[in-house]
N, C-alpha and C positions, 0 to 999 in steps of 0.2 A: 510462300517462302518465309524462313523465322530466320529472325536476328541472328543465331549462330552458325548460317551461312557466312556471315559477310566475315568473322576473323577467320575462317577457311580462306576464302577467296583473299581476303588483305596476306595471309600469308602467302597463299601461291603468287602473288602481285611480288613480294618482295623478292620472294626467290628465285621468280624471273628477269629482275631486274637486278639481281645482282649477280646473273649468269654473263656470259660474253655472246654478244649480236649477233647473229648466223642468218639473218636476212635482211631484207628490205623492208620499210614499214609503204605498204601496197595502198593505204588507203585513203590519204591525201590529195589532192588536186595539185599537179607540176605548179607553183605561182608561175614559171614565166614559158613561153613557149619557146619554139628551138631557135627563133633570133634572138634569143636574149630577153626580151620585153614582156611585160607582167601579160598576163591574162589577162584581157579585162571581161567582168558577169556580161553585159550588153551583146556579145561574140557567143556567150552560148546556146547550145541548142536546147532547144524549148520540145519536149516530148509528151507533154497532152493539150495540144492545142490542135490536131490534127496531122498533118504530115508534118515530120520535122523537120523544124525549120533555125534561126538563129533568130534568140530574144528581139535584137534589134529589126529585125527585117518582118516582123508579125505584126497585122494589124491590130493590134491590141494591146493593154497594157498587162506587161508580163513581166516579172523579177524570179529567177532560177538563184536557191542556195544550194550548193556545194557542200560534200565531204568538208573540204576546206573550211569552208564559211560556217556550217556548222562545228564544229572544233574550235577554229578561232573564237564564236561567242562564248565555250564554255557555260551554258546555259543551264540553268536550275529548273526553271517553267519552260510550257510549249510557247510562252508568250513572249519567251525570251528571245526564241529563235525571229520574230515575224517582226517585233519591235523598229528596229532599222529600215523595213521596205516602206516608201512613200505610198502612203492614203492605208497604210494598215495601223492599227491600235488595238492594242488590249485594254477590252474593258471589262468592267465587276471588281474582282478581288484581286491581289496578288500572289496570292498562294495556286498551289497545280490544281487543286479542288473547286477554286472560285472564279477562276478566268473564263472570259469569253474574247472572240475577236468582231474587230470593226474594220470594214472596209467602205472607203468613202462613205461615213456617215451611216450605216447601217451594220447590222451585225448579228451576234450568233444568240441562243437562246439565253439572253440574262436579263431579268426586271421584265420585258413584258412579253415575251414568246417571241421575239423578233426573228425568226429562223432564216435571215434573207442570206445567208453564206452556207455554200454546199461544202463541208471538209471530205476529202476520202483519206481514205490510206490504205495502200496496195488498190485500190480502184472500187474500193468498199465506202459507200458514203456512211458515214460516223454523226449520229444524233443522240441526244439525251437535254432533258428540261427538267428542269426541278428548284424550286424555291428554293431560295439562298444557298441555291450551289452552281457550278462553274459550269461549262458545255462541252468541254471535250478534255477524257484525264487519259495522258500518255508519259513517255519517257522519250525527252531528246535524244539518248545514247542508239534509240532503235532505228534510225533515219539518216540514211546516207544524203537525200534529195529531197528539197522540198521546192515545188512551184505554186505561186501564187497568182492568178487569174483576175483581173480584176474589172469591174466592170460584168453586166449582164449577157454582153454578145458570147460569154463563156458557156453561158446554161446549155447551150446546144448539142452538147456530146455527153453532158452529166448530168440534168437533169431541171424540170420545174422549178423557179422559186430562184434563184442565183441570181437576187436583184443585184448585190453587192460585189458576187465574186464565188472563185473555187482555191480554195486551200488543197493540192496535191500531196501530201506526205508520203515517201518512198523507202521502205526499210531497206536493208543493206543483207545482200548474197553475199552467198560463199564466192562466187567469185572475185568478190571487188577484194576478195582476198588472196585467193589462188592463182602464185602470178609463176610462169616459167615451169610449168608439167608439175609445179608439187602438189602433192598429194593432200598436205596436211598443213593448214598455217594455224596458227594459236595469236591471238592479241587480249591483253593483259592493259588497264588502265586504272588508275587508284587520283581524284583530284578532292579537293579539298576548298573551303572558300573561311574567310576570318569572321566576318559580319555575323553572318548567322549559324557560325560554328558548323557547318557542313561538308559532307564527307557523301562521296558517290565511287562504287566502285563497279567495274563492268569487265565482263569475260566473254570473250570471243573464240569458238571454235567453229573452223571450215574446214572439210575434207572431201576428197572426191577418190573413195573408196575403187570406183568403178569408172572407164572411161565416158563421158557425159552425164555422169549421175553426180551432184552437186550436193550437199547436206550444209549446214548452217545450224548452229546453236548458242547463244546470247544469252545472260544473265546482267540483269541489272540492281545496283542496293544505293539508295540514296534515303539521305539524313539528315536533318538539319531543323535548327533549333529558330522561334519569330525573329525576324532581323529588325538592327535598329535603323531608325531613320538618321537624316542630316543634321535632327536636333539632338539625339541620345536616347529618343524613346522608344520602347518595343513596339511594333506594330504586329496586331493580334493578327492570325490567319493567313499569316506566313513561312508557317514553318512545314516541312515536307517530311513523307515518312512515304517509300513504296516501294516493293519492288517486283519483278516482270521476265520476263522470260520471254523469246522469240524462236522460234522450231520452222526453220525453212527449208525446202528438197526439191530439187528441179532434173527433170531427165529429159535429156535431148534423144529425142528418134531418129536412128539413123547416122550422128552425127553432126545432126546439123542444130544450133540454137533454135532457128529460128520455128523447130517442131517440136516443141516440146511439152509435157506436161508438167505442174509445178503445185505446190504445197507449203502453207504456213498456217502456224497459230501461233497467237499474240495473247502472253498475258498480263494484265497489269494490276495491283492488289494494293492497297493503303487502308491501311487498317489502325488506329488507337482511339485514343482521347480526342477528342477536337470542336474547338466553337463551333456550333450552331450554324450561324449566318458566316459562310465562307467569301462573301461576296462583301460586304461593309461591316462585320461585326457589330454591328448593332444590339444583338440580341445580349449582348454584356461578356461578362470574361468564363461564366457557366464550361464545362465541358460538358459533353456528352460523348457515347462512343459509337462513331461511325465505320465502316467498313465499306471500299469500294470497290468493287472488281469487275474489273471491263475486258471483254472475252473477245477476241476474230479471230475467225477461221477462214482461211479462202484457196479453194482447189482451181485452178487455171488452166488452161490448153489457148496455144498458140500453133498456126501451123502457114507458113506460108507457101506451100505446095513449090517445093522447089523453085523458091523464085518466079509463081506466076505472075500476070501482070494483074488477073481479075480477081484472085484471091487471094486474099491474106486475114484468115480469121482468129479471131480472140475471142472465145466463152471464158465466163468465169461464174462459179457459183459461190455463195459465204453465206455465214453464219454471223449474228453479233450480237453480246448479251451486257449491257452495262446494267449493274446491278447495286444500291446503294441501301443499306442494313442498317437502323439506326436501334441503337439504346440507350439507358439510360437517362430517359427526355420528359422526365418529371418535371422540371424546372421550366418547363416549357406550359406546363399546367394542361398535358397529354395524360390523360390515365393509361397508357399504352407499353409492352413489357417491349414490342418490337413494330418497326414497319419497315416495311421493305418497298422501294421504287425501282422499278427496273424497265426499259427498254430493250424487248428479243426482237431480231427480225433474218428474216432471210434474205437474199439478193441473188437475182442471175443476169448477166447480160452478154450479148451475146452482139458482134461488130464482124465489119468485112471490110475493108479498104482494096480497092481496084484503081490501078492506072489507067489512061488514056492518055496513046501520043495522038495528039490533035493536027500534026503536020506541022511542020515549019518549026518553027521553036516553041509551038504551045505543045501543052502537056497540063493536064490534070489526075487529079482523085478524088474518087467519092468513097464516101464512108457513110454507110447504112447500122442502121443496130436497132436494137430494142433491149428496154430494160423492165425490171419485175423488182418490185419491192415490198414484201409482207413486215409489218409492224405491231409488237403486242405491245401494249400501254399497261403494265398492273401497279398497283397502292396496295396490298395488303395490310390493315392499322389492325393489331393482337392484340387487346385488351388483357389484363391482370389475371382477369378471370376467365379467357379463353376465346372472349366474342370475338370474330372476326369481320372486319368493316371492307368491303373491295372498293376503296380506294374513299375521296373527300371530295366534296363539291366542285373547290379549289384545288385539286388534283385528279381528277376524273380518269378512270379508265375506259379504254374502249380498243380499237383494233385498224388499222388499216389500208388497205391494199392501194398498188398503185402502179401501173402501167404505162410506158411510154415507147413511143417511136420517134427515132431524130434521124434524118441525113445531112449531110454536110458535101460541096461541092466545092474543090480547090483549085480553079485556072491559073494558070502561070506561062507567062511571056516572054521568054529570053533571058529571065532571072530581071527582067525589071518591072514586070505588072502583077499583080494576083489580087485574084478577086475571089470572096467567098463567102459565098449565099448559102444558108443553111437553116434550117426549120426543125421541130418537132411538135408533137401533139402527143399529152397527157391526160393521165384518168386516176381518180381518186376514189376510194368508196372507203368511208368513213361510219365505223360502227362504235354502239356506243357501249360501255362496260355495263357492268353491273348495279344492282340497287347504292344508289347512295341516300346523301340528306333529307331526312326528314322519310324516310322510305319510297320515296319517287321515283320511279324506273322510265327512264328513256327507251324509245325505241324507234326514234325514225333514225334512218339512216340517211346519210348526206353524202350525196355524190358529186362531183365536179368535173370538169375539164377544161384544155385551155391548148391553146396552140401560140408557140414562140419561135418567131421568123428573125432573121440577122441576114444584113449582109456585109461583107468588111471590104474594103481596099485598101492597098497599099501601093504605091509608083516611084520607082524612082527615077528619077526626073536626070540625076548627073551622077556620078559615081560616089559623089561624097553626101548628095540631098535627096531626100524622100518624102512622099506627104503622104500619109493614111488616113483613114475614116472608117466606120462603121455607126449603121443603123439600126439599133434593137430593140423588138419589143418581149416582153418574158414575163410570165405569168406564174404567180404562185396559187396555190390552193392551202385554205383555212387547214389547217393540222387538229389532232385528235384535242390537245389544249384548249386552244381557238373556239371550237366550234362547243365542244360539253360543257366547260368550265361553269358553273353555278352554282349561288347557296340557298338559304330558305330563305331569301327575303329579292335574290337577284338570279332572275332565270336564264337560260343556255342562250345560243342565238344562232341554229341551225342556219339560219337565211345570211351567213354572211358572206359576202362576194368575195372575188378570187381578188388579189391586186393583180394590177396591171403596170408595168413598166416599161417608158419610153425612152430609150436613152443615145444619146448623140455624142459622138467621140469624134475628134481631129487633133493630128497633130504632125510632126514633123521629125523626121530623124540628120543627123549630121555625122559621118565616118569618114573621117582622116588618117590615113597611112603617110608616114612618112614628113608630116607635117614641117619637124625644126630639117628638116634635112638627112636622116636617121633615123632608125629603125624607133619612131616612135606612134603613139596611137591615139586618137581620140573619138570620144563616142557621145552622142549626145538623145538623147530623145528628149520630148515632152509633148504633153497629152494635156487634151482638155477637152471635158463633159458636161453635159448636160442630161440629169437622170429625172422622165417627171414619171411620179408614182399615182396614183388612182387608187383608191379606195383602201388605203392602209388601215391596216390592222391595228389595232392600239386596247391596252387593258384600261378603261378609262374612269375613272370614279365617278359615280355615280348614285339616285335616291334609288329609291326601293323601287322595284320594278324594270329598273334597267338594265340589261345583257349585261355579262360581265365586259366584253368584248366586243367592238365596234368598228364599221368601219366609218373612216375621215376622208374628207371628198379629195385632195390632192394637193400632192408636198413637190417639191422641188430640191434635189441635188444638185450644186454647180462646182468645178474645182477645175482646179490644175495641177500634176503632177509630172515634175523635170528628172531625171537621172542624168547624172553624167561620170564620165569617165575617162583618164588622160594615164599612161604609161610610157614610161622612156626609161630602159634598160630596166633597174630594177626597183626603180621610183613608181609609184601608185597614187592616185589622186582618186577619190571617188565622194561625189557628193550626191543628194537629191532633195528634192521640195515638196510641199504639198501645203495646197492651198483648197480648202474646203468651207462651203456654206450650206446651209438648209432652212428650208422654209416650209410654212403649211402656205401656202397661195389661199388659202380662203378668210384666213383670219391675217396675216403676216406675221405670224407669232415664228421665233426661230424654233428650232428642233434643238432637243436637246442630249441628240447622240453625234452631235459635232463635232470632232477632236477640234484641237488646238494647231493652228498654222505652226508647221515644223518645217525644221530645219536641220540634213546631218551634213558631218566630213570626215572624211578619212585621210588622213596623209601615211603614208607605209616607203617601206622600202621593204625586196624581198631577193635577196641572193640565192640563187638557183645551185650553184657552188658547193657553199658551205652549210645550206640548209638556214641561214638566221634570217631573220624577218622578225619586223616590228613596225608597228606605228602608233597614232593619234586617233582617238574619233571623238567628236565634238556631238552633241548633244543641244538645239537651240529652238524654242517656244516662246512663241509669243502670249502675251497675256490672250485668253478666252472669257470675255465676259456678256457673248452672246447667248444670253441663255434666258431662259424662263420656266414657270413651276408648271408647264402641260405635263400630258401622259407620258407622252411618245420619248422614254428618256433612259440616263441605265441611272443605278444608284451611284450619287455623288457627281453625277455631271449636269443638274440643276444647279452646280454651285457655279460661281466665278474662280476662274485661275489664273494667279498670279502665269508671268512668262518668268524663263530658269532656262540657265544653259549648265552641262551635264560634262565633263570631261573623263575620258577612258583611255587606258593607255593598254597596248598588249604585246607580249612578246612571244616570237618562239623559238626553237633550234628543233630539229630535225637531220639530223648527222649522215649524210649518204657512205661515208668510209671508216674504216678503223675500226677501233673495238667498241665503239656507242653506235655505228650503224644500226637501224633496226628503233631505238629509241625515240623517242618525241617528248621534248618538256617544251609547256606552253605557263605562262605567268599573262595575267594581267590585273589592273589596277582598274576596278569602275566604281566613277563616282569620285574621283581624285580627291576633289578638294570637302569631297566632303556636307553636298549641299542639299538643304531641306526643300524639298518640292514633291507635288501630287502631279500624275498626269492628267487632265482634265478628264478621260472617262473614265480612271482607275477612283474606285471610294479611299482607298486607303493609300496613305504616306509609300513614297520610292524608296529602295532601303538606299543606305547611306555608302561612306567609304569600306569599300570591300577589296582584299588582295585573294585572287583564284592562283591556285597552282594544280598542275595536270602533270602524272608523268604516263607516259604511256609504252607500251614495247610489244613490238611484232616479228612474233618468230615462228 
């Protein structure tokens, strides 16, 4: 896409909003439900965890964002969107090019290959590593639904390796548009933010041409200039520049959803000028010109044969190319005119979900599947003069394959037992790229496997108290990085063992109806874990002779994480905690991918009426000055950090009648008062006081 789309699209944005309403805007979340009382998140239903079920009532820890809740953040990064859920953090950079995420103390490919978080989107899991840049480059406008999985007892249905957790991201159909037989909805949105002088605009069209044939088309353009901090100073590798496109079609057989076949591809493009080190700018204020383009494609079939009870199948195959093009990298003292990093791969998987009434009030489901994963690793380095190098010691290419089977088994008691035992076993075959350093060609190949067993319960004990558990162990396998990575002085380390992760959950839930006497609601979980690792992975400095890449004999994760939740009429209370530590048990040295003990709140009020809603969220960190100079770390979170509390204020209107029906304006204020603070695993300054304005219109 080039910059002369976007005064196209800002003019069709203005001329739609300044036409008169003619529908409903479809794409929002009701705030309160038909007695009156807010929704609250803990009530919803949770759709990849196995059979659906409601957040609060799974034995695990799980946080569901909403249409709603994304909109309300008004978010710039994907870091933006995750920021809020207790035991998750963004770590690396702050810009869309430099982020990673952390979940309880673990996290996604930034500073040392830590690959222990599975992200998907559309059911496609999403990887890419690369020095001094970010793990995963999307746009929030493309994502109606995001589930966050946390904890390893997730790995079971998605895959190897999910010491940490599963990041779900869900883009948005034609139908979360097509409401009451139309045909045809069009949505139109233009927001803006002060800080960083930024500007995003997005276009939404859904039609349903033919009865059960569904189409979807999405453009996105965002912009925006480094933002300042709490003290007034620009912080470099911040600013954004991308835009993307979504092509989604789904046809139902027969008539029925639940037969259906379905199609999308995802584009997303960032392309100019830009510092070097996206993750701490370090490398100085230099530009260079990068180009990134991240590609999925994913063809689907679902079919639940009319309602059987033994079948209900889901194949899906994809494609996905993240590709990152640098020039210009003289200054880096590269004699190089281009290089290119790119991660291809393929994906099919293929699931069945069967019921079983067990007599009486039991009833179960099992869920069987298998999954496939081909991965290319390439570095092509283009010298001046034409040589071409397949790939760098320190960025090695190679290839490789990777197979799994999982089933999962769901008992259920009268709606107050479930229990759910579940297993898989994994295969990896790791090959190694091409001639690198020094002319040395690799050629053993490294094969792994690993099998990872769970089992969860959950009991409710009285209508309002519940206790659950789960036992997991989950196995990763060394990655093409991991195992190649070497230079001429520091060789590969094919012999490194798989980790291994034990991990221990308990906690308790509390649900109140009706509490003060009226229609009000209260929700409460918390969770607490113990995650011990084996043989962790770590890039660790080292004399001459030694693998780049090592494994450390075992670390320990321990936390706790509260949510809670309270509604009456159209008041909103919603807070949570997280309390997080880490250890190497062989030395006691702490780990240095720890977030900082947090703290949010939200106070709101949301009239269902008149469409207006607003409130408070509080932002609260304790000082973190557990820390030390080891490996196992991201950049910038060897430091000590100060504690900072964060204040954000949002509003919105949302018009059900008259001649603005159809409309949505959202404002908020983050960052209030304007305060200078780093998050402890982000390298770089928070930006500062910012005012967002969103208008948006569906028609």
């Amino acid at each position: 896409m080039t910059n002369r789309k976007a005064p196209l699209l800002a003019g069709i944005a203005l001329l739609t909003l300044a036409s008169p309403a003619i529908a409903q805007d479809s794409t929002a979340t009701n705030p309160q439900t038909d007695a009156g009382t807010t929704q609250l998140s803990l009530d919803r239903l949770v759709i990849s965890a196995g059979a659906e079920k409601v957040a609060i009532d799974t034995p695990q820890a799980v946080t569901v964002l909403d249409q709603d809740d994304i909109d309300q953040t008004q978010a710039s990064t994907m870091g933006d969107l995750l920021e809020g859920i207790p035991g998750v953090n963004v770590q690396g950079g702050v810009g869309a090019l430099g982020q990673g995420f952390n979940i309880r103390g673990m996290g996604t490919a930034i500073g040392d290959s830590d690959n222990r978080i599975l992200i998907t989107v559309d059911g496609v899991t999403k990887f890419y590593e690369q020095y001094r840049m970010g793990a995963f480059f999307s746009e929030p406008e493309l994502y109606k639904r995001v589930e966050v999985l946390r904890g390893p007892a997730s790995s079971t249905l998605y895959g190897a390796g999910a010491l940490a957790g599963v990041i779900n991201f869900t883009t948005k159909d034609a139908s979360d548009f097509l409401k009451d037989g139309d045909p045809l909805a069009i949505r139109l949105k233009a927001a803006t933010e002060t800080n960083a002088e930024g500007h995003t605009l997005s276009g939404i069209i859904a039609i349903e041409p033919l009865n059960g044939v569904e189409l979807l088309g999405n453009y996105n353009y965002r912009r925006s200039q480094d933002y300042k901090d709490g003290n007034g100073n620009i912080v470099p590798a911040s600013s954004a520049q991308s835009d993307n496109f979504l092509l989604k079609g789904r046809v139902s057989i027969g008539g029925n959803r639940k037969h259906a076949i379905s199609a999308s591809y995802q584009d997303w493009v960032s392309d100019g000028p830009q510092v070097y080190d996206q993750i701490s700018a370090a490398t100085g204020s230099s530009l260079m010109r990068r180009r990134v383009h991240d590609r999925t494609a994913v063809l689907g079939y679902v079919n639940d044969f009319d309602g059987s009870k033994l079948l209900n199948v889901e194949a899906q195959l994809s494609y996905t190319n993240t590709l990152v093009h640098q020039t210009e990298t003289t200054f880096l003292g590269a004699n190089l005119e281009h290089s290119d990093f790119s991660y291809k791969g393929w994906q099919g998987r293929l699931q069945n979900t069967s019921k079983f009434d067990l007599g009486g009030d039991w009833t179960s489901f099992l869920i069987v599947g298998a999954q496939w994963n081909e991965q290319q690793r390439r570095n092509p380095r283009v010298a001046f003069n034409g040589t071409v190098t397949p790939g760098a010691g320190t960025h090695p290419e190679g290839d490789m394959t990777k197979y799994g089977l999982f089933a999962q088994l769901e008992i259920s008691w009268s709606d107050k037992l479930m229990i759910i035992p579940g297993a898989r076993i994994d295969w990896t075959d790791l090959k190694p790229g091409a001639t690198v350093v020094g002319g040395t060609v690799l050629t053993r190949r490294v094969k792994d496997s690993g099998v990872s067993p769970k089992i969860a319960a959950i009991y409710s004990l009285t209508d309002w108290f519940g206790l659950f558990g789960s036992v997991a162990r989950t196995v990763r396998m060394p990655n093409i990085d991991e195992i190649f990575t070497r230079s001429a002085t520091r060789p590969s380390n094919p012999n490194l063992r798989p980790e291994t992760s034990d991990n221990y959950e308990a906690g308790f839930t509390l649900s109140f109806d009706n509490l003060a006497g009226r229609t009000d609601k209260l929700r409460l979980k918390t969770t607490i874990f113990r995650n011990n690792v084996k043989d962790l992975i770590i890039n660790a400095a080292g004399a001459v002779g030694t693998p780049y890449f090592t494994n450390v004999g075992r670390s320990r994760f321990t936390g706790v994480e509260v949510e809670a939740e309270y509604g009456i009429g159209g008041f909103f209370a919603r807070g949570n905690m997280s309390f997080i530590s880490g250890k190497d048990r062989l030395t006691g040295n702490y780990l240095n991918t720890i977030p900082a003990n947090d703290y949010r709140l939200t106070l709101g009020y949301a009239d269902a009426k008149t469409g207006l809603s607003g409130g408070w969220t509080g932002e609260f960190a304790e000082r973190q000055d557990k820390v030390n100079s080891g490996a196992f770390s991201s950049p910038g979170s060897g430091l000590p950090t100060p504690g900072y509390n964060v204040h954000n204020l949002f509003f919105a209107f949302k018009p059900r009648s008259g001649a603005a029906e159809g409309f949505e304006f959202r404002i908020a204020a983050d960052n209030v008062f304007d305060t200078a603070f780093r998050r402890h695993l982000s390298s770089l300054a928070a930006e500062g006081q910012t005012f967002k304005f969103t208008v948006a219109k569906t028609f």
